[in-house]
TORMI-472970 format. One record per residue (C-alpha): x negated, y, z; residue in three letters; residue number from 1. Coordinates in nm, 3 decimals. Layout:
<atom <X; Y; Z>; ALA; NUM>
...
***
This chain:
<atom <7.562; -7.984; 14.866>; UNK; 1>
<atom <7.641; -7.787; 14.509>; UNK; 2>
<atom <7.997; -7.676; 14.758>; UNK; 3>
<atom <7.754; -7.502; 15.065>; UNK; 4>
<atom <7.527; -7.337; 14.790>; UNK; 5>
<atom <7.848; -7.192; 14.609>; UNK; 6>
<atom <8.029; -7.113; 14.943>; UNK; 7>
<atom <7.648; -6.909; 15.095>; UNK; 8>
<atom <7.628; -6.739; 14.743>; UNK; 9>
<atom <7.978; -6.611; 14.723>; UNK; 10>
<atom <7.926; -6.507; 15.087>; UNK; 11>
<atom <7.617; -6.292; 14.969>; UNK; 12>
<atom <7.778; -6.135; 14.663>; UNK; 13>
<atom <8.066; -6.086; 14.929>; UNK; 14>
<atom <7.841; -5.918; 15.169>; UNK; 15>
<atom <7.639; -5.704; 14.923>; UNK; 16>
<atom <7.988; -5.622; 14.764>; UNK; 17>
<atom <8.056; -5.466; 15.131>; UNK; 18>
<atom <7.721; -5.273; 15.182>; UNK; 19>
<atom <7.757; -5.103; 14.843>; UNK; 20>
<atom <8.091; -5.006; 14.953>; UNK; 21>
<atom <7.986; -4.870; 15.304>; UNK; 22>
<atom <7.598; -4.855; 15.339>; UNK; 23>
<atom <7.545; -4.529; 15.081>; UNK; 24>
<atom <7.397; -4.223; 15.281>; UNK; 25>
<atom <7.494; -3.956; 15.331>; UNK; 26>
<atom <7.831; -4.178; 15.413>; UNK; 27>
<atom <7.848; -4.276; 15.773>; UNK; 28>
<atom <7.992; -4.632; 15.751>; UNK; 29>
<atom <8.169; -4.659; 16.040>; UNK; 30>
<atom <8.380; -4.373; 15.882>; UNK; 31>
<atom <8.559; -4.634; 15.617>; UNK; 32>
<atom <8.933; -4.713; 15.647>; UNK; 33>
<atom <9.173; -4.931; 15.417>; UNK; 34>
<atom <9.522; -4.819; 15.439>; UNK; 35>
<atom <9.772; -5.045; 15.254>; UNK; 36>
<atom <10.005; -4.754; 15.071>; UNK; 37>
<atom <10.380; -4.771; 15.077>; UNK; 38>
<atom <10.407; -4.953; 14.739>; UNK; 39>
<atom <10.163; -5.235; 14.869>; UNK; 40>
<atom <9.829; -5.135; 14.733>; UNK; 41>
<atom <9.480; -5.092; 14.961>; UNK; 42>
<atom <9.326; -4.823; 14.917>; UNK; 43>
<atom <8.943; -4.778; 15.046>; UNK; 44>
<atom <8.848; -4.443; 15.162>; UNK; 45>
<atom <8.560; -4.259; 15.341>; UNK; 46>
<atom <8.747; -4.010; 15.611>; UNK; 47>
<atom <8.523; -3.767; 15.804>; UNK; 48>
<atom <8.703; -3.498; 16.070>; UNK; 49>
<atom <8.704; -3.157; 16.061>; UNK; 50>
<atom <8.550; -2.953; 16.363>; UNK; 51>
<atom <8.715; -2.727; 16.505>; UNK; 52>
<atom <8.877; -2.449; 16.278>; UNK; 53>
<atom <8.710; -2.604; 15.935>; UNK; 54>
<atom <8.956; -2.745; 15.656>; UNK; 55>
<atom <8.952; -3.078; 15.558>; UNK; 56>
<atom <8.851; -3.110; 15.164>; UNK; 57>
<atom <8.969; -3.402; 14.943>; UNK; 58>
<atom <8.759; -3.539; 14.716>; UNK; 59>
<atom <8.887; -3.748; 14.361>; UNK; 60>
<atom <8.664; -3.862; 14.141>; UNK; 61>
<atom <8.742; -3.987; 13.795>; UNK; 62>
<atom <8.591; -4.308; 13.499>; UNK; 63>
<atom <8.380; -4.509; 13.562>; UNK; 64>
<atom <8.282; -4.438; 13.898>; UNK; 65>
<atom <8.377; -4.413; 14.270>; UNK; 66>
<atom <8.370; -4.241; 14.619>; UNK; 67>
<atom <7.994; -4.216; 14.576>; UNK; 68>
<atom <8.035; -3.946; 14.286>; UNK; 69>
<atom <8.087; -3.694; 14.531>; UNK; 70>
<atom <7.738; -3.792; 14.744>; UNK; 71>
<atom <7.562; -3.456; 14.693>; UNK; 72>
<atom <7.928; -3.233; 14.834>; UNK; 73>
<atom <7.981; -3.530; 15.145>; UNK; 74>
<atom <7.601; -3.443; 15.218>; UNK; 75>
<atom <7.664; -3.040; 15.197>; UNK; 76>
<atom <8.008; -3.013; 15.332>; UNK; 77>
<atom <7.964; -3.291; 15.628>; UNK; 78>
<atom <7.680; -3.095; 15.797>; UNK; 79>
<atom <7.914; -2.746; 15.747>; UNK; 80>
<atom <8.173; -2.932; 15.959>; UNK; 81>
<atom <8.436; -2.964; 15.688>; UNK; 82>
<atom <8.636; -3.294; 15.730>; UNK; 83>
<atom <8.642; -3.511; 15.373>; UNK; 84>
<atom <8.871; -3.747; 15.238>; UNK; 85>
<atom <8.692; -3.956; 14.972>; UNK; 86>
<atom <8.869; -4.249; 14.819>; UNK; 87>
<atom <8.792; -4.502; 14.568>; UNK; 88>
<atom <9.070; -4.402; 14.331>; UNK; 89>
<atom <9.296; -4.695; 14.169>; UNK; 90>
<atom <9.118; -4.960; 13.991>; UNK; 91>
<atom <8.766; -4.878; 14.164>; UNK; 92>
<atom <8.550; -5.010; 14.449>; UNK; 93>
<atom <8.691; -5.082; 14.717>; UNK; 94>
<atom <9.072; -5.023; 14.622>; UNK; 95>
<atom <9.344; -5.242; 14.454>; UNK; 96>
<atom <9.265; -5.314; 14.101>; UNK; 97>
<atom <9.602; -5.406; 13.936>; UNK; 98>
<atom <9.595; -5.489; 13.594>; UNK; 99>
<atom <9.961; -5.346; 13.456>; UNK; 100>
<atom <9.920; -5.035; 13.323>; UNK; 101>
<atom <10.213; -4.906; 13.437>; UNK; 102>
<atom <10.062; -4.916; 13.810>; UNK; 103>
<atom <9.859; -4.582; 13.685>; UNK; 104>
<atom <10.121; -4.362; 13.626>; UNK; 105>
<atom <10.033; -4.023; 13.780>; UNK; 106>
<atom <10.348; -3.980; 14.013>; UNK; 107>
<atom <10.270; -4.315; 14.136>; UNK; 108>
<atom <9.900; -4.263; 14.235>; UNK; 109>
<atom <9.965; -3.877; 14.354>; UNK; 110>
<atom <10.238; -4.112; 14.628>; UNK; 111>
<atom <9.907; -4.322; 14.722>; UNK; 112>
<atom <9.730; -4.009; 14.782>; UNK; 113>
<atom <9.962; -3.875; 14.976>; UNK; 114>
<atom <10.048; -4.185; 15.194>; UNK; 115>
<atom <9.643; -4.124; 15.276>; UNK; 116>
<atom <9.690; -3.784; 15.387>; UNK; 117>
<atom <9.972; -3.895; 15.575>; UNK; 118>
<atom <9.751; -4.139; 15.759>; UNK; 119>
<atom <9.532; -3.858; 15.840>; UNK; 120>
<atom <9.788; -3.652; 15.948>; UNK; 121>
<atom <9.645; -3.369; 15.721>; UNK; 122>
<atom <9.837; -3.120; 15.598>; UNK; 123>
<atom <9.711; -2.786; 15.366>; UNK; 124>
<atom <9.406; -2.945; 15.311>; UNK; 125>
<atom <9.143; -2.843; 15.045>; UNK; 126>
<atom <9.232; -3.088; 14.669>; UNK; 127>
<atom <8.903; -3.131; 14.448>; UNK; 128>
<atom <8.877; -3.324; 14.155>; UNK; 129>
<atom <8.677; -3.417; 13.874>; UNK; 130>
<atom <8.729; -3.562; 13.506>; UNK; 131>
<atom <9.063; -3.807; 13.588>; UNK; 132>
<atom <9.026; -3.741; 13.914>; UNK; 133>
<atom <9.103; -3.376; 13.851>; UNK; 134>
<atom <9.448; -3.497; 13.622>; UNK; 135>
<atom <9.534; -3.645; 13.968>; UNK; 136>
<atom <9.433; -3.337; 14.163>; UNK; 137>
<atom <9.692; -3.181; 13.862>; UNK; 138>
<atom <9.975; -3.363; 13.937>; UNK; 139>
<atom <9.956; -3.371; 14.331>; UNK; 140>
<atom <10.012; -3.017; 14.275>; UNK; 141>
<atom <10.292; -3.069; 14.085>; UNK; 142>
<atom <10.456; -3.269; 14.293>; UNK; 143>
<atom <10.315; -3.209; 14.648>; UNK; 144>
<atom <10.230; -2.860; 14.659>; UNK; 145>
<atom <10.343; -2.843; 14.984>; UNK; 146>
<atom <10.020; -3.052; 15.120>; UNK; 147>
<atom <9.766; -2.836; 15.042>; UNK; 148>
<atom <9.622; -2.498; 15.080>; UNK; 149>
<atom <9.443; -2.497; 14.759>; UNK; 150>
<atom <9.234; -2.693; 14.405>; UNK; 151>
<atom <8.970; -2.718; 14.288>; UNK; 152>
<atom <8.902; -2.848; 13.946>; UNK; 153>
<atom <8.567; -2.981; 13.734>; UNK; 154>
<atom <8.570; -3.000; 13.399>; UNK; 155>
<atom <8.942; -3.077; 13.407>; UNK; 156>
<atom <9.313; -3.002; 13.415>; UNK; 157>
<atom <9.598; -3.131; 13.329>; UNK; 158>
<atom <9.899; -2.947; 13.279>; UNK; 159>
<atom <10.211; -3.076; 13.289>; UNK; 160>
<atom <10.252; -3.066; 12.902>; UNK; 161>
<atom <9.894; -3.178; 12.850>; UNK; 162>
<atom <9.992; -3.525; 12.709>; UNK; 163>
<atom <10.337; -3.415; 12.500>; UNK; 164>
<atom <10.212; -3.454; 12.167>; UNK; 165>
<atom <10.144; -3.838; 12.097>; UNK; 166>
<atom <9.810; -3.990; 12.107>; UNK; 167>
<atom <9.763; -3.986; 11.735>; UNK; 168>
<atom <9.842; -3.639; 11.643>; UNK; 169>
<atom <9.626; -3.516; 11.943>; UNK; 170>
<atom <9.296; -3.675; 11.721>; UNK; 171>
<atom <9.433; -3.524; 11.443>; UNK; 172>
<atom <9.457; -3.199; 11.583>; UNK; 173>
<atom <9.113; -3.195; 11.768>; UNK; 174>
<atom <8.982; -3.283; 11.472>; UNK; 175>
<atom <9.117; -3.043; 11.200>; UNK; 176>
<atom <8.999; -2.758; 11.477>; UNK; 177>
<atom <8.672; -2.873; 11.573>; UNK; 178>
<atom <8.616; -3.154; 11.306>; UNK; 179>
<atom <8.552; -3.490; 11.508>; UNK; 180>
<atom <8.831; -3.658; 11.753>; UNK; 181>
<atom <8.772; -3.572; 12.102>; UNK; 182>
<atom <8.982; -3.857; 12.254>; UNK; 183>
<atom <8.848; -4.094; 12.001>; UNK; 184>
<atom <8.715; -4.282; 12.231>; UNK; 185>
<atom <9.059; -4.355; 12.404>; UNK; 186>
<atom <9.089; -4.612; 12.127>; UNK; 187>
<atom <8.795; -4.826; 12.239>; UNK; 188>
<atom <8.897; -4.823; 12.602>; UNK; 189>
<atom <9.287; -4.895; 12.530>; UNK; 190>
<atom <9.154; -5.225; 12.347>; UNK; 191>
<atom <9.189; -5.592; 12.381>; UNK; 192>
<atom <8.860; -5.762; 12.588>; UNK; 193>
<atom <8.664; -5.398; 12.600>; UNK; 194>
<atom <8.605; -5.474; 12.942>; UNK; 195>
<atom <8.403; -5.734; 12.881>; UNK; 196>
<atom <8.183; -5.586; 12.604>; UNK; 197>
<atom <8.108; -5.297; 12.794>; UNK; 198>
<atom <8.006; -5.535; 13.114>; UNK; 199>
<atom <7.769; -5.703; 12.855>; UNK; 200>
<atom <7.593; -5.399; 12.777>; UNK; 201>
<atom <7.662; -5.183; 13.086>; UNK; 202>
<atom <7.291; -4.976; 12.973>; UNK; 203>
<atom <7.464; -4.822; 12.689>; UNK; 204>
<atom <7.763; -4.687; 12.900>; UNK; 205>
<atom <7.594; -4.546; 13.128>; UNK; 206>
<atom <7.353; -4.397; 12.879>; UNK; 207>
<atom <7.595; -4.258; 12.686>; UNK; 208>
<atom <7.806; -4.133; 13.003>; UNK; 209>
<atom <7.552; -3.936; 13.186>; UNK; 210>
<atom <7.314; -3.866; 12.880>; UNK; 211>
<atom <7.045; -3.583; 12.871>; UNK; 212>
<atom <7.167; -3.434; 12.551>; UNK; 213>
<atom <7.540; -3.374; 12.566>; UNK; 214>
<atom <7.551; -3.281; 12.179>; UNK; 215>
<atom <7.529; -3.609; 12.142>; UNK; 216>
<atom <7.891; -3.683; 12.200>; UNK; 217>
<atom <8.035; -3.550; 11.910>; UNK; 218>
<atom <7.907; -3.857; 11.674>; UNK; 219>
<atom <7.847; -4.112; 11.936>; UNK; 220>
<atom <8.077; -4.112; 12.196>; UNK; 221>
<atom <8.407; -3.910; 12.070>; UNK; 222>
<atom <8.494; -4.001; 11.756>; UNK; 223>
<atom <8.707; -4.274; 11.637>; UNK; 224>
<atom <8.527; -4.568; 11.640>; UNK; 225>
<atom <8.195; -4.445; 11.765>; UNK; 226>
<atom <8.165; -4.544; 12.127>; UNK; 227>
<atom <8.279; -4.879; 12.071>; UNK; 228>
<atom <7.996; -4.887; 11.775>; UNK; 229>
<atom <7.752; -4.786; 12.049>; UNK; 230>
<atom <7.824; -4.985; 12.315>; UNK; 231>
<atom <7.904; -5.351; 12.111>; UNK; 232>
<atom <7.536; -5.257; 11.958>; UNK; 233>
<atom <7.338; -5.206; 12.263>; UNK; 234>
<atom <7.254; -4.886; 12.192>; UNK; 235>
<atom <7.069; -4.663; 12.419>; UNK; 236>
<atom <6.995; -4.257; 12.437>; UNK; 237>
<atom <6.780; -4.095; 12.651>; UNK; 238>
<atom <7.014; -4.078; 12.993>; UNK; 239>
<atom <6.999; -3.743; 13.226>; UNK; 240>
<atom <6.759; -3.721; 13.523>; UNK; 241>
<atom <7.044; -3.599; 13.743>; UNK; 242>
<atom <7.128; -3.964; 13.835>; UNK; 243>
<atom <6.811; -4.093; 14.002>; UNK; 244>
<atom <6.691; -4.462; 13.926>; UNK; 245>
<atom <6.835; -4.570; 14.239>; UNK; 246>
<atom <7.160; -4.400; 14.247>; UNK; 247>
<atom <7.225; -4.581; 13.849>; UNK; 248>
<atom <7.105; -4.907; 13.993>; UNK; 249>
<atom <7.406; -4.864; 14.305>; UNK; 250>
<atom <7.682; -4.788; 14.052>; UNK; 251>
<atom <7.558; -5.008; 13.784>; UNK; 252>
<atom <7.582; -5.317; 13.989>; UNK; 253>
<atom <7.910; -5.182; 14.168>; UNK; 254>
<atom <8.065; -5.230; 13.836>; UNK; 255>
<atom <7.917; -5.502; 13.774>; UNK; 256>
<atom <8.076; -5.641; 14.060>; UNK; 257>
<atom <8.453; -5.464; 14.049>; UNK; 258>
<atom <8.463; -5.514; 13.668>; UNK; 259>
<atom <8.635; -5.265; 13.402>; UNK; 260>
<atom <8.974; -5.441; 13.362>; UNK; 261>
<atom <9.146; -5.213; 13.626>; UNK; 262>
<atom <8.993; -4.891; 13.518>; UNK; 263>
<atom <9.064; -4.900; 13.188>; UNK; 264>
<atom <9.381; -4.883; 13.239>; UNK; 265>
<atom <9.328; -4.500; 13.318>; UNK; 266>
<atom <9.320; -4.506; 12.913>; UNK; 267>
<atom <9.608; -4.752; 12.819>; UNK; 268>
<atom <9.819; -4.513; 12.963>; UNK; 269>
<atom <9.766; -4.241; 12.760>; UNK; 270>
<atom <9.734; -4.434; 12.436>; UNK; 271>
<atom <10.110; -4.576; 12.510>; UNK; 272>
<atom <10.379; -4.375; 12.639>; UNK; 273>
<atom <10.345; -4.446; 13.013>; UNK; 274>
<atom <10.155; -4.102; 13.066>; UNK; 275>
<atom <10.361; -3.871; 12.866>; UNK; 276>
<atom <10.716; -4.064; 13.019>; UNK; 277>
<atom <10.575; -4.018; 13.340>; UNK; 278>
<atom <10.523; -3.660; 13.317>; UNK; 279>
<atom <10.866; -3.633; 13.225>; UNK; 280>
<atom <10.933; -3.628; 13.632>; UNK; 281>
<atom <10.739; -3.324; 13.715>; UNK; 282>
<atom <10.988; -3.060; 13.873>; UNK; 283>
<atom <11.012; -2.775; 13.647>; UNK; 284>
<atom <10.951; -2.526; 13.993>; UNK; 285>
<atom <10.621; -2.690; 14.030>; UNK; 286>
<atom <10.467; -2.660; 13.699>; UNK; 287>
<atom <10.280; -2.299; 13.764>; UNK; 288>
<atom <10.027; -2.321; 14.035>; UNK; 289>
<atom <10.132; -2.106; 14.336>; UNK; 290>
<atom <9.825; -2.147; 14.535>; UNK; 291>
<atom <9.447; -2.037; 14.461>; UNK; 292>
<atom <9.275; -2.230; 14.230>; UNK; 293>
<atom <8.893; -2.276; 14.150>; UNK; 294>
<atom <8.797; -2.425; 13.795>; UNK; 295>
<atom <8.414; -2.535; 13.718>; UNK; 296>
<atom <8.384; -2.566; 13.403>; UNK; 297>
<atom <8.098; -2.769; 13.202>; UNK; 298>
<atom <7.993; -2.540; 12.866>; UNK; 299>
<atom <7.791; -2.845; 12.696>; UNK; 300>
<atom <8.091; -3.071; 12.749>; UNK; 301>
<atom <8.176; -3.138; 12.413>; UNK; 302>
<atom <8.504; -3.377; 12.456>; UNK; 303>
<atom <8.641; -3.200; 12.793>; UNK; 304>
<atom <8.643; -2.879; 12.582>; UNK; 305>
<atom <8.585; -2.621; 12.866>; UNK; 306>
<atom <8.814; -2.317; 12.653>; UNK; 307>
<atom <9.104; -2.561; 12.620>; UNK; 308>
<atom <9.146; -2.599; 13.014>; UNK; 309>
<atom <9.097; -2.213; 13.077>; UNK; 310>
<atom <9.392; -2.175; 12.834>; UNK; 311>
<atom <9.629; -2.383; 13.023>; UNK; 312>
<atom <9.486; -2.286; 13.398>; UNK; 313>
<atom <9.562; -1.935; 13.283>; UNK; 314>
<atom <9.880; -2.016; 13.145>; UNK; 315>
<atom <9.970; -2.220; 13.477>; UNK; 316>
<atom <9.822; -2.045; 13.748>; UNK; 317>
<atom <9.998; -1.765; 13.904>; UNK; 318>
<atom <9.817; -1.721; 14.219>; UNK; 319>
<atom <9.427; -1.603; 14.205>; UNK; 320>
<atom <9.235; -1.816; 13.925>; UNK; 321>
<atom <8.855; -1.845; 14.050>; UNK; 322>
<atom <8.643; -1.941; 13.749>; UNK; 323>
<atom <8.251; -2.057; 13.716>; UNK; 324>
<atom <8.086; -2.189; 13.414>; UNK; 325>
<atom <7.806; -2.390; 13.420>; UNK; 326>
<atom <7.547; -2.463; 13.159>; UNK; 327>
<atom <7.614; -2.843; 13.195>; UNK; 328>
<atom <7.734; -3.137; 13.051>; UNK; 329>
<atom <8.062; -3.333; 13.174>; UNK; 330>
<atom <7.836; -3.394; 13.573>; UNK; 331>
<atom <7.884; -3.059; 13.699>; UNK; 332>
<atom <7.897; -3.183; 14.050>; UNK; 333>
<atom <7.599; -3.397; 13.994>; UNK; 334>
<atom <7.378; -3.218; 13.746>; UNK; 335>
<atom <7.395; -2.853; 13.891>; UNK; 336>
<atom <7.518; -2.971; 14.222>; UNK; 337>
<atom <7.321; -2.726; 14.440>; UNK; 338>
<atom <7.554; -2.448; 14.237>; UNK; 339>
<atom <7.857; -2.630; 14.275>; UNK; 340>
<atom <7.820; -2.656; 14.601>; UNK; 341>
<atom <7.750; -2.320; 14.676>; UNK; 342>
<atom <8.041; -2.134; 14.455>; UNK; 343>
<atom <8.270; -2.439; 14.629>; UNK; 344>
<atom <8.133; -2.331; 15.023>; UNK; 345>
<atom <8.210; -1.936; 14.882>; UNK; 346>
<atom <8.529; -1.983; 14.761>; UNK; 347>
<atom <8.699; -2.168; 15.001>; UNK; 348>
<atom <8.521; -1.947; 15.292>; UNK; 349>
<atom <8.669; -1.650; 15.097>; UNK; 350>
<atom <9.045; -1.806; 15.118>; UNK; 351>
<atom <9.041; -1.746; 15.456>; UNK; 352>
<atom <9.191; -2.080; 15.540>; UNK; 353>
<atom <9.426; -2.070; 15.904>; UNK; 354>
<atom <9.344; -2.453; 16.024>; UNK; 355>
<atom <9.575; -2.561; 16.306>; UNK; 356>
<atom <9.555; -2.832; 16.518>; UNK; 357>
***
């Protein structure tokens, strides 16, 4: 009896596991795929076609999230025509969660990407990303420039010497210039059983993630020692309306259910060497950008300092560098998505784009 009551509940955290992977307007769910990518990993993906003459725009999101951080551009691009390429990026969803580190390395998951496009048979297609998913966006374009016509980065960039200077001495420096660590919080994430504590009090991440007042970042959430403070304690803040009750309730329980292990490994790499050894691979002819770029940048970001990537995307761009700034926190594409969405549709109409088929 106690085997058919485990067996019907594991089928219904099975099945509700499925619908919050599928059943999410505006994604259609008959437009899901799983590709297994040429070093053995699934990857789960939303891929809508283009109509006739329209780009198709990639879509990478970045910690703690997944394809459904990019709801509000599916919705507005979609009905435009545009095709999309959403997938749950490694460690997330509905994709392989490996727990070596070493299965993050950049080059490795810019190959995954690829082998998706490949799949689609997509070439010069439109790369956006956000937070991690914009170091990603980074280094497809430094090593597979060829693929696409253009990128598009919120509040982030990584360039190719972004993670030279050990994880230590970047603290040190953040903090002699602005006076609190910004990648304090690396620490916390890096650590032994943080997935765990953060599953236990779930609240406080997300809180502290997509909080109403950004300022509060510099002494709970960046420093050294501070997020883990907040988040063993149960601590809550006042969170943003720009997530609706029902859209935190979806990607509350979705981590609740994929767990934190995997993700975090997005962190162990960079508080090891596996990041900055990895980077070590990135051909020297593709370290300046030679095709348009857009950067949206987040002014009340206070750990993905928005003057730090301008630097380096004006250092590393040599085509035409598009830039918007937003009076928003880390969110752009969710808290002043109507704008995003707009300067995104403007830009990439003014490109031009020659689709073949």
């Amino acid at each position: 009896m106690l085997s058919r009551v485990f067996l019907a509940l594991s089928f219904a955290v099975a099945s509700l596991a499925t619908s919050l992977l599928t059943d999410l307007p505006p994604f259609n769910s008959s437009l899901f795929k799983d590709l297994n990518v040429t070093r053995g990993l699934t990857y789960h993906y939303y891929a809508s076609p283009a109509d006739a003459g329209k780009p198709t725009l990639v879509f990478l999101h970045g910690f703690p999230s997944s394809f459904y951080d990019w709801r509000h551009q599916v919705s507005f691009f979609q009905d435009k025509g545009y095709g999309l390429v959403v997938p749950d990026m490694l460690g997330y969803g509905g994709t392989a969660k490996p727990l070596d580190p070493e299965a993050y390395a950049p080059s490795l998951i810019s190959k995954d990407i690829i082998d998706i496009l490949d799949a689609e048979g997509l070439q010069q297609s439109v790369l956006i990303g956000h937070d991690w998913g914009a170091k990603i966006a980074s280094r497809l374009a430094n090593y597979f420039p060829q693929y696409f016509s253009s990128y598009a980065f919120l509040a982030g960039y990584t360039g190719p010497d972004s993670f030279a200077l050990p994880y230590p001495e970047q603290n040190n420096l953040s903090r002699a210039v602005l006076g609190y660590e910004t990648f304090g919080y690396w620490d916390f994430f890096s650590s032994e059983g943080a997935d765990q504590i953060i599953l236990a009090n779930l609240n406080s991440l997300f809180d502290i993630f997509f909080l109403k007042d950004t300022v509060l970042t510099i002494k709970d959430f960046a420093p050294l020692g501070a997020l883990g403070d907040f988040i063993r304690n149960g601590r809550r803040v006042t969170p943003g309306d720009f997530v609706t009750p029902e859209e935190r309730a979806i990607e509350v329980e979705l981590l609740r259910q994929t767990g934190l292990a995997a993700p975090l490994n997005w962190y162990k790499i960079l508080t090891t060497s596996i990041e900055s050894d990895d980077d070590q691979g990135i051909p020297s002819e593709n370290a300046v950008l030679n095709q348009p770029v857009f950067f949206g940048t987040a002014l009340r970001d206070y750990v993905g300092i928005a003057a730090t990537f301008i630097a380096a995307l004006l250092q590393d761009s040599k085509d035409t560098l598009t830039i918007q700034q937003y009076d928003s926190g880390h969110w752009v594409m969710l808290e002043v998505k109507d704008k995003v969405n707009s300067d995104l549709l403007q830009w990439i109409e003014g490109l031009k784009l020659d689709v073949e088929f």
